[in-house]
PDB file of N, CA, C and O in Angstrom:
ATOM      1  N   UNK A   1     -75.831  15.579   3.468  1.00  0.00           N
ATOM      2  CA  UNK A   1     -75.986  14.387   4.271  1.00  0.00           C
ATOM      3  C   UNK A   1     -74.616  13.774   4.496  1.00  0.00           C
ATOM      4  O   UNK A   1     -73.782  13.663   3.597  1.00  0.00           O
ATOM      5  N   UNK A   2     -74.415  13.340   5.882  1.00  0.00           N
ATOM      6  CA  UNK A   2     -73.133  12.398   5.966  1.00  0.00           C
ATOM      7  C   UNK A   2     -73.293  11.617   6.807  1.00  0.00           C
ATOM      8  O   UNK A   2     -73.929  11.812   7.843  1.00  0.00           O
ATOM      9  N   UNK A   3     -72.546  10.270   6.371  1.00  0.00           N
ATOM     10  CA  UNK A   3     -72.739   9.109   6.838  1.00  0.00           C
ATOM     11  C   UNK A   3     -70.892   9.139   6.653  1.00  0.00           C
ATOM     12  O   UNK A   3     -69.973   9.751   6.107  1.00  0.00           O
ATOM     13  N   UNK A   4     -71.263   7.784   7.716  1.00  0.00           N
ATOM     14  CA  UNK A   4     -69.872   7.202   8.208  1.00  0.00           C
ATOM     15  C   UNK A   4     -69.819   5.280   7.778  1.00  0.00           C
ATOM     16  O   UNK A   4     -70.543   4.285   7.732  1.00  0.00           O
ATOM     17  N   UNK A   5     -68.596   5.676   7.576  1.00  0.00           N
ATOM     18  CA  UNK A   5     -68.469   4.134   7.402  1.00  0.00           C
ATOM     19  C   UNK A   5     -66.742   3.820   7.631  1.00  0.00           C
ATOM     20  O   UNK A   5     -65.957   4.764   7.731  1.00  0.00           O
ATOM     21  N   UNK A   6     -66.287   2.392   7.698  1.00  0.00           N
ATOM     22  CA  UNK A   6     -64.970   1.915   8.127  1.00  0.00           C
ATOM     23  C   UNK A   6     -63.552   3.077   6.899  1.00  0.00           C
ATOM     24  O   UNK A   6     -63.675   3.187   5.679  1.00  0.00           O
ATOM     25  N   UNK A   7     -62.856   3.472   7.405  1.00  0.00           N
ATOM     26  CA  UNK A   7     -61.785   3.597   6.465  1.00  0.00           C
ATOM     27  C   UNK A   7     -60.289   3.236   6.836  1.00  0.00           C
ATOM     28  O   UNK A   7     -59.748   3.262   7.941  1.00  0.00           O
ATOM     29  N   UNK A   8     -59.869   2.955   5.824  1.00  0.00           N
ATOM     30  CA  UNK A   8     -58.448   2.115   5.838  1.00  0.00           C
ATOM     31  C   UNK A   8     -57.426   2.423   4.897  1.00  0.00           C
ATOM     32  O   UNK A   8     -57.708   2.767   3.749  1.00  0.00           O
ATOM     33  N   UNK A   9     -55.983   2.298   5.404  1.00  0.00           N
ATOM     34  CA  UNK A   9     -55.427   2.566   4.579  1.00  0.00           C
ATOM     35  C   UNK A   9     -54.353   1.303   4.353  1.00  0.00           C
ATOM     36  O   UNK A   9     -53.752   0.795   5.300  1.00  0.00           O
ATOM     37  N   UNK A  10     -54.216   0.923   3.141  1.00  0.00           N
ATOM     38  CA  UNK A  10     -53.294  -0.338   2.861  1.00  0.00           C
ATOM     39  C   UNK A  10     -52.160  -0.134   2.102  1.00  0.00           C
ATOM     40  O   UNK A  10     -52.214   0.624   1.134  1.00  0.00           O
ATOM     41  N   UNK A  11     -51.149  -0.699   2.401  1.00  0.00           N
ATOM     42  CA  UNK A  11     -49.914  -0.277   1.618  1.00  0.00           C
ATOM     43  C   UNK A  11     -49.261  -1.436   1.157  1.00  0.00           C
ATOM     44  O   UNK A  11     -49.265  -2.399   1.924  1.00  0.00           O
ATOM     45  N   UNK A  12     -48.722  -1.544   0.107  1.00  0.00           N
ATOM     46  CA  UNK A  12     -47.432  -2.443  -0.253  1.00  0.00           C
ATOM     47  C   UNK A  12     -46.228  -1.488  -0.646  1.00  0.00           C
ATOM     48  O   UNK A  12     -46.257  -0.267  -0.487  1.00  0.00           O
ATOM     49  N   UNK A  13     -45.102  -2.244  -1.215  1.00  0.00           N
ATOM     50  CA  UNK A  13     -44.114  -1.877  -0.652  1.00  0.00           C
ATOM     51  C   UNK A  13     -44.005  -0.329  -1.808  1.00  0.00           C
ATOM     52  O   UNK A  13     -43.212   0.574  -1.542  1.00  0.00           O
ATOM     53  N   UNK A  14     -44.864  -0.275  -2.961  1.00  0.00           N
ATOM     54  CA  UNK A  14     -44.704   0.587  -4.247  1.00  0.00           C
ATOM     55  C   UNK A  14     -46.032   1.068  -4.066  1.00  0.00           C
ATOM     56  O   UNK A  14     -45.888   2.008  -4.847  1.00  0.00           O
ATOM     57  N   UNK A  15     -47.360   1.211  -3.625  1.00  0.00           N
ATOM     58  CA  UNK A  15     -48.867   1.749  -3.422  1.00  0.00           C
ATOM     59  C   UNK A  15     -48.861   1.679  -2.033  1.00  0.00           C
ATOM     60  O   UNK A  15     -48.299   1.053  -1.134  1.00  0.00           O
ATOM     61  N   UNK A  16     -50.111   2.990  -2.267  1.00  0.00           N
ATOM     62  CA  UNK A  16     -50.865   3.054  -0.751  1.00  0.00           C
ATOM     63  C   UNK A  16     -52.534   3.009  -1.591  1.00  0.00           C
ATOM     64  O   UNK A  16     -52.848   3.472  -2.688  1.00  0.00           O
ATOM     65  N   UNK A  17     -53.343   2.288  -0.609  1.00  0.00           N
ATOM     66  CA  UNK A  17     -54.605   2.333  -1.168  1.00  0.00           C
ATOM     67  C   UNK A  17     -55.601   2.654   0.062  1.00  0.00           C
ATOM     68  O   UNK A  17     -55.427   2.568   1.277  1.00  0.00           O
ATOM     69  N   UNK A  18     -56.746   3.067  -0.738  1.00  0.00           N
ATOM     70  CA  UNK A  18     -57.829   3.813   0.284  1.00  0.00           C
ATOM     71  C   UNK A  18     -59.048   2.932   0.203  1.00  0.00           C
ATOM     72  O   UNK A  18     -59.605   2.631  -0.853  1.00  0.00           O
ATOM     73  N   UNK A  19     -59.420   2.540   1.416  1.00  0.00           N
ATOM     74  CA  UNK A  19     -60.209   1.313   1.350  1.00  0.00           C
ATOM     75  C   UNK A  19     -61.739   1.854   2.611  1.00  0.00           C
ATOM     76  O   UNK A  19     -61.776   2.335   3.744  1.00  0.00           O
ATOM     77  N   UNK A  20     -62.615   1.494   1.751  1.00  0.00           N
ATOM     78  CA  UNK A  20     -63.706   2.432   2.561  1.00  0.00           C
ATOM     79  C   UNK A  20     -64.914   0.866   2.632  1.00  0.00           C
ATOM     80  O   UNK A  20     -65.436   0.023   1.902  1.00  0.00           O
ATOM     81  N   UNK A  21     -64.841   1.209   3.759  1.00  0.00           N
ATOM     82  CA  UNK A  21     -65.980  -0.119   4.164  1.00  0.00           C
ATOM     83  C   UNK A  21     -65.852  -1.886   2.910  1.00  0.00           C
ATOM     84  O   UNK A  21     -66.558  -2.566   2.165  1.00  0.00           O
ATOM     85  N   UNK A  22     -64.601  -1.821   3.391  1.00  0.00           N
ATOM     86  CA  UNK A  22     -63.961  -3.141   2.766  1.00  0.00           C
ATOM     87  C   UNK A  22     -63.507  -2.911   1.223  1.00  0.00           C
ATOM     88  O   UNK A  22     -62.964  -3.760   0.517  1.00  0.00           O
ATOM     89  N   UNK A  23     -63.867  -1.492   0.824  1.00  0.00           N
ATOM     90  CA  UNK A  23     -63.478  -1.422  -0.983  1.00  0.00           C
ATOM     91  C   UNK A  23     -62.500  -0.713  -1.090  1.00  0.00           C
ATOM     92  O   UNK A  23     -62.382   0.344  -0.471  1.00  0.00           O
ATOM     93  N   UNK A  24     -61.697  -1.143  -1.834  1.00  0.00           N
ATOM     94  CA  UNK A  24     -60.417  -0.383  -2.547  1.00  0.00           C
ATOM     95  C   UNK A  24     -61.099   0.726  -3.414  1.00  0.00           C
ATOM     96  O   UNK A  24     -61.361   0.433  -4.581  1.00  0.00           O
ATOM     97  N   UNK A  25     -61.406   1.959  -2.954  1.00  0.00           N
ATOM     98  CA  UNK A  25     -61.765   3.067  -3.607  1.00  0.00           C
ATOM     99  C   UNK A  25     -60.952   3.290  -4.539  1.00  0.00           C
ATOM    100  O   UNK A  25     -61.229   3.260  -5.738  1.00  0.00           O
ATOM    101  N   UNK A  26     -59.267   3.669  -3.770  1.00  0.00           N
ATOM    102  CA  UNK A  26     -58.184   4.559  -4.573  1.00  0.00           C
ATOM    103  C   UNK A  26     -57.032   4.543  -4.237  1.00  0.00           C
ATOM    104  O   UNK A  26     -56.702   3.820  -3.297  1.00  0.00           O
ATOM    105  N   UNK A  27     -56.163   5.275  -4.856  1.00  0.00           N
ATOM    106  CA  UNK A  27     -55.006   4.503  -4.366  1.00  0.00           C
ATOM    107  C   UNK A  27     -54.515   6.259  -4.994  1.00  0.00           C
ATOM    108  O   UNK A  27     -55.159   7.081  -5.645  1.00  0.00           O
ATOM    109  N   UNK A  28     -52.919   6.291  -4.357  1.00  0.00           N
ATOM    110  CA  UNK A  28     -52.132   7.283  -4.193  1.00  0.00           C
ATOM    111  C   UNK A  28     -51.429   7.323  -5.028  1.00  0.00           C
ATOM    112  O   UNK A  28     -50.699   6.379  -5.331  1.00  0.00           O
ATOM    113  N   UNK A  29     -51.467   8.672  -5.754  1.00  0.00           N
ATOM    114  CA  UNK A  29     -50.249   9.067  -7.440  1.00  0.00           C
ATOM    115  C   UNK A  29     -48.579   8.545  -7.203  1.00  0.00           C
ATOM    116  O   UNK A  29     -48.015   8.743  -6.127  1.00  0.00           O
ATOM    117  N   UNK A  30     -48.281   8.244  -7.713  1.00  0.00           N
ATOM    118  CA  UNK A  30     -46.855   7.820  -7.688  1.00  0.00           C
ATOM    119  C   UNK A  30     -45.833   9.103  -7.716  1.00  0.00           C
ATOM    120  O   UNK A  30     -45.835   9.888  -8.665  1.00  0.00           O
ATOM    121  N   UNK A  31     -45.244   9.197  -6.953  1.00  0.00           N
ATOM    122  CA  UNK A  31     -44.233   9.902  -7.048  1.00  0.00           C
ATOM    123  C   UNK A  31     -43.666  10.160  -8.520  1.00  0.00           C
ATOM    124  O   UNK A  31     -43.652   9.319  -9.419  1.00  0.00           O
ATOM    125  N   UNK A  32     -43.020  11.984  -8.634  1.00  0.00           N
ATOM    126  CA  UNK A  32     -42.823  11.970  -9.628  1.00  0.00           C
ATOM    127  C   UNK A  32     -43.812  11.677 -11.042  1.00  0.00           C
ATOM    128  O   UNK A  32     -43.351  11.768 -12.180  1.00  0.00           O
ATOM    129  N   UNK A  33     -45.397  11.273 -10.711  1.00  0.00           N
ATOM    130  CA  UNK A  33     -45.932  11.334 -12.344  1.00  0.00           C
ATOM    131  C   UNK A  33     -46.760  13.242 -11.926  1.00  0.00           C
ATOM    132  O   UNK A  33     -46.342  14.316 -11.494  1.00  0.00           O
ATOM    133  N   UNK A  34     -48.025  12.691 -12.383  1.00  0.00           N
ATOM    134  CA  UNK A  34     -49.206  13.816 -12.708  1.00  0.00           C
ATOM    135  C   UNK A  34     -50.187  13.455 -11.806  1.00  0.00           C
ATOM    136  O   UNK A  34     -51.082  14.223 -11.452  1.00  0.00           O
ATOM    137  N   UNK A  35     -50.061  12.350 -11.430  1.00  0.00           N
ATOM    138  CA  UNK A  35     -50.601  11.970  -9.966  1.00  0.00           C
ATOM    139  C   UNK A  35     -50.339  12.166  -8.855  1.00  0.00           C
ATOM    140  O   UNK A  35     -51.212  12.086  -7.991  1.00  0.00           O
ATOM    141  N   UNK A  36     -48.993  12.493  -8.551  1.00  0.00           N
ATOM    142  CA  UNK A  36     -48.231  12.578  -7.362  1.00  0.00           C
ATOM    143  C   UNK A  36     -48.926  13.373  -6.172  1.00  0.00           C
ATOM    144  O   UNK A  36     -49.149  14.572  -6.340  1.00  0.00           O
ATOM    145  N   UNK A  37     -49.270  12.770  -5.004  1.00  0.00           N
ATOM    146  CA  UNK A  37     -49.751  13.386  -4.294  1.00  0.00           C
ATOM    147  C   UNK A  37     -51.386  13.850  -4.467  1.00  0.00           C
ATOM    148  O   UNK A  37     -51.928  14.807  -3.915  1.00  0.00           O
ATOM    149  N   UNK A  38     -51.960  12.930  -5.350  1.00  0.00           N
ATOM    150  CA  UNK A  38     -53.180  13.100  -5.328  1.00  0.00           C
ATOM    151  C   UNK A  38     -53.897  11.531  -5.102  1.00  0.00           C
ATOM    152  O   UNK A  38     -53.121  10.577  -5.036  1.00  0.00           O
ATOM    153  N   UNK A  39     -55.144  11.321  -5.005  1.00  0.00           N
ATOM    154  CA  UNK A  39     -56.092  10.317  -4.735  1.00  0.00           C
ATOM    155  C   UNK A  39     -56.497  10.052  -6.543  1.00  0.00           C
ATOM    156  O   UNK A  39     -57.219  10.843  -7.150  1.00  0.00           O
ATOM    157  N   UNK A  40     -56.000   9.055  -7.066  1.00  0.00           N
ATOM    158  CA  UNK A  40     -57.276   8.080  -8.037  1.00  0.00           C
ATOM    159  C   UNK A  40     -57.986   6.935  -7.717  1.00  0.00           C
ATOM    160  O   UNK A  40     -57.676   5.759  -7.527  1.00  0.00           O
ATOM    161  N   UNK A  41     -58.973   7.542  -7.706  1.00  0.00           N
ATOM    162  CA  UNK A  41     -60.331   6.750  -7.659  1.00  0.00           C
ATOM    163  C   UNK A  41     -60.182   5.569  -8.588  1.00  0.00           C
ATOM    164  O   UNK A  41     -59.670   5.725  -9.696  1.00  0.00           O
ATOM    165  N   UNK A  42     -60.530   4.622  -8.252  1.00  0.00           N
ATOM    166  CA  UNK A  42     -60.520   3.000  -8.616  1.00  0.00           C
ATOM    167  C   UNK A  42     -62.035   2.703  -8.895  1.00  0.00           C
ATOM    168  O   UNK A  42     -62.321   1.993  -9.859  1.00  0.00           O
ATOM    169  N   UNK A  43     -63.136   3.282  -7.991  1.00  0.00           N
ATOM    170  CA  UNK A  43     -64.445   2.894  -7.746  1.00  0.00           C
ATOM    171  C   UNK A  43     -65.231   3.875  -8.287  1.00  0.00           C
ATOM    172  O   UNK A  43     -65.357   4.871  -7.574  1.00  0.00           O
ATOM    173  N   UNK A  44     -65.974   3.884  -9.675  1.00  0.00           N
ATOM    174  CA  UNK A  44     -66.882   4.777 -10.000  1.00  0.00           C
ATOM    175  C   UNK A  44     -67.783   4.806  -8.835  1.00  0.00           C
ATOM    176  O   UNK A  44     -68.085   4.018  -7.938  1.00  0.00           O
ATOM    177  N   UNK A  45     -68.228   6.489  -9.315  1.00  0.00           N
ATOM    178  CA  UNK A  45     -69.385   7.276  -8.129  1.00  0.00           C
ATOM    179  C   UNK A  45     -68.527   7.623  -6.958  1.00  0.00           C
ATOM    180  O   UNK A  45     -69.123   8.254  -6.085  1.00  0.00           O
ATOM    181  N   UNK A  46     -66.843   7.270  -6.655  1.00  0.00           N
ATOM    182  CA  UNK A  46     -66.114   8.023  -6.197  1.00  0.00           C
ATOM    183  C   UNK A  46     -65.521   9.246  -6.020  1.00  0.00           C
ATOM    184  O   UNK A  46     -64.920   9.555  -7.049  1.00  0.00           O
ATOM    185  N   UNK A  47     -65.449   9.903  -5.338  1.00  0.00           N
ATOM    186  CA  UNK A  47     -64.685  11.269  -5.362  1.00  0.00           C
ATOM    187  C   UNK A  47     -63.320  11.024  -3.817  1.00  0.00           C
ATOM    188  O   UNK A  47     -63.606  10.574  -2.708  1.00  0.00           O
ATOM    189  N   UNK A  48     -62.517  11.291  -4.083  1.00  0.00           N
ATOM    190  CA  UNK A  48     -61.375  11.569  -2.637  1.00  0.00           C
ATOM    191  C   UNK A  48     -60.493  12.600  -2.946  1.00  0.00           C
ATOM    192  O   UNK A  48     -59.704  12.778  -3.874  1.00  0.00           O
ATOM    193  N   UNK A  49     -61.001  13.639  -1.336  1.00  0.00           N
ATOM    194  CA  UNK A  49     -60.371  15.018  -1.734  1.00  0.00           C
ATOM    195  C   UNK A  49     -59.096  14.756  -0.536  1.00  0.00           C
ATOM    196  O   UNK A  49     -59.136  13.679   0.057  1.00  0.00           O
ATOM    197  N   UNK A  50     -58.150  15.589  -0.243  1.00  0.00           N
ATOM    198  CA  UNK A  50     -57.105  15.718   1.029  1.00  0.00           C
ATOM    199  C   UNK A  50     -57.611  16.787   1.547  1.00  0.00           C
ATOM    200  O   UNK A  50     -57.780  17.760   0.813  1.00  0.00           O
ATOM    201  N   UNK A  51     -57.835  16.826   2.419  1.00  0.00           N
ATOM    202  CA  UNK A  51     -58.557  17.927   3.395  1.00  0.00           C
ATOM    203  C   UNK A  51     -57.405  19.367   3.187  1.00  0.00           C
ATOM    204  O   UNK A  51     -57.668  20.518   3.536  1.00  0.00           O
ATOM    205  N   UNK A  52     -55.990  18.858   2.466  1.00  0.00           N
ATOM    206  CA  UNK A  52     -55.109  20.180   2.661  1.00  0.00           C
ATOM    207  C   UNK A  52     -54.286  19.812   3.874  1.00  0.00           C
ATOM    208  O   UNK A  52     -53.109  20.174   3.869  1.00  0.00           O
ATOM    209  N   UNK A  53     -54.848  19.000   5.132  1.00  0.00           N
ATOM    210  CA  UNK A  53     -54.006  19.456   6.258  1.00  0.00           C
ATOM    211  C   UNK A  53     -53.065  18.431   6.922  1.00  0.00           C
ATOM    212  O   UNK A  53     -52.526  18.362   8.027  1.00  0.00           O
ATOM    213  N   UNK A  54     -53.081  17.568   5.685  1.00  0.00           N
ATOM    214  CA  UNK A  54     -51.855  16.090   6.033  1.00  0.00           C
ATOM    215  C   UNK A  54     -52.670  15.288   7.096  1.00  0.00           C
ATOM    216  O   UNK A  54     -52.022  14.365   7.590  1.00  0.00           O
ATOM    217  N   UNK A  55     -54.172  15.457   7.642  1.00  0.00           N
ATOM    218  CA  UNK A  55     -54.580  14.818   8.356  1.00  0.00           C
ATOM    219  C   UNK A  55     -56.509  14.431   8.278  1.00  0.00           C
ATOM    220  O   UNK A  55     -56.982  13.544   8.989  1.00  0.00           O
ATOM    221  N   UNK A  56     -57.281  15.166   7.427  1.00  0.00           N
ATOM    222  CA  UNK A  56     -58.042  14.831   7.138  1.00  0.00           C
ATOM    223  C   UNK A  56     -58.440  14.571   5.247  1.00  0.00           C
ATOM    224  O   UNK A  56     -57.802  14.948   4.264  1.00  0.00           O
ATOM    225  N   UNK A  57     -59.617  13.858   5.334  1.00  0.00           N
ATOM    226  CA  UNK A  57     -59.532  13.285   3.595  1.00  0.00           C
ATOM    227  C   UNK A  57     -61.177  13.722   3.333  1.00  0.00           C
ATOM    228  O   UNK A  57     -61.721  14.234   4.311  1.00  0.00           O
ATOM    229  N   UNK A  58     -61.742  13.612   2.493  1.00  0.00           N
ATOM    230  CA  UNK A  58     -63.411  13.714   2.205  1.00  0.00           C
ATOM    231  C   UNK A  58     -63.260  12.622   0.677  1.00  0.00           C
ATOM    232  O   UNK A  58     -62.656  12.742  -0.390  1.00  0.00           O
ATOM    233  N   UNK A  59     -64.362  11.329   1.415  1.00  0.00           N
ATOM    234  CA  UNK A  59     -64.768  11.204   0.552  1.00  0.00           C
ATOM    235  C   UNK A  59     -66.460  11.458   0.481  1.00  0.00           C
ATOM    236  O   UNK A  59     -67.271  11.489   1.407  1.00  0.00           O
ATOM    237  N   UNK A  60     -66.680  11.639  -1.100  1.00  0.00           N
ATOM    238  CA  UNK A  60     -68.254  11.696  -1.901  1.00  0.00           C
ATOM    239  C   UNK A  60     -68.396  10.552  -2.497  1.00  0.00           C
ATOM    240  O   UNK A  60     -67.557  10.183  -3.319  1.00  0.00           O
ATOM    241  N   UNK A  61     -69.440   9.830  -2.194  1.00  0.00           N
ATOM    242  CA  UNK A  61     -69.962   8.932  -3.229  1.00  0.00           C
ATOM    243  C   UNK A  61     -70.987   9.096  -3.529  1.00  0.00           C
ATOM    244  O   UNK A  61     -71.928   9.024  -2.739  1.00  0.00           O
ATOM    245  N   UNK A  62     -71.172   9.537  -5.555  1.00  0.00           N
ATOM    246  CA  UNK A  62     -71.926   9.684  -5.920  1.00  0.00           C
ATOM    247  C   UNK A  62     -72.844  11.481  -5.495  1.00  0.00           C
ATOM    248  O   UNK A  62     -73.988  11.684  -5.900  1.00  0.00           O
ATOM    249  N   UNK A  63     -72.285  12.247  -4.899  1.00  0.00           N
ATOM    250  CA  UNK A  63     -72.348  13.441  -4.605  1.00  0.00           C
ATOM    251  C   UNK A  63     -72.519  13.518  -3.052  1.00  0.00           C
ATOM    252  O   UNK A  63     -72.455  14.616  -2.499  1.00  0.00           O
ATOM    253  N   UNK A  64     -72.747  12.310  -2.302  1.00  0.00           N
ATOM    254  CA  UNK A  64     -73.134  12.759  -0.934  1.00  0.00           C
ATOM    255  C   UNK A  64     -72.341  12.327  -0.105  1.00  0.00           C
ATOM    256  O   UNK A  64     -72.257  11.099  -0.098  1.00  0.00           O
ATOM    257  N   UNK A  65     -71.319  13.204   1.061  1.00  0.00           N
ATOM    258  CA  UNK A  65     -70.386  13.162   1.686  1.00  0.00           C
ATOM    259  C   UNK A  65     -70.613  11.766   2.358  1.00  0.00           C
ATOM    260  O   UNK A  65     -71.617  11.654   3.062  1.00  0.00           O
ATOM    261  N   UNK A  66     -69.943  10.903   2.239  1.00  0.00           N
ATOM    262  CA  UNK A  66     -69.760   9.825   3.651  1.00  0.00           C
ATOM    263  C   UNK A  66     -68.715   9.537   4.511  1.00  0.00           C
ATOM    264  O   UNK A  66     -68.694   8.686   5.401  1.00  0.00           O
ATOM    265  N   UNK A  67     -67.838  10.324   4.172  1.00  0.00           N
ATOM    266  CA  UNK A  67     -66.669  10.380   5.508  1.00  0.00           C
ATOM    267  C   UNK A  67     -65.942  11.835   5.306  1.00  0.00           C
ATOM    268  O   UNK A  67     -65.059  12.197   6.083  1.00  0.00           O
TER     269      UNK A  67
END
């Protein structure tokens, strides 16, 4: 099943965050850790994958695709 909903991306001057129908899901690994270049989830029942292609993302909530 997939559903759609708003997505956003917010930045300050040290984070980027992933904001899905007004919620701060996750936010982006910091350069240089074990995160780097990956999505942590902020919002249990979250999942955020990188599609691989620098231009699409998947998130799951709770197992069922919504963007």
């Amino acid at each position: 099943m997939t559903s759609r909903g708003k997505l956003e991306y917010e930045g300050t001057e040290t984070d980027l965050f992933l904001k899905f129908n007004g919620v701060v899901i996750a936010k982006r690994g910091q350069p240089g850790s074990q995160q780097a270049g990956k999505w942590i989830v902020l919002e249990p029942g979250y999942e955020v994958i990188d599609g691989g292609d620098g231009n699409s993302i998947l998130i799951r909530q709770q197992g069922a695709r919504v963007h």
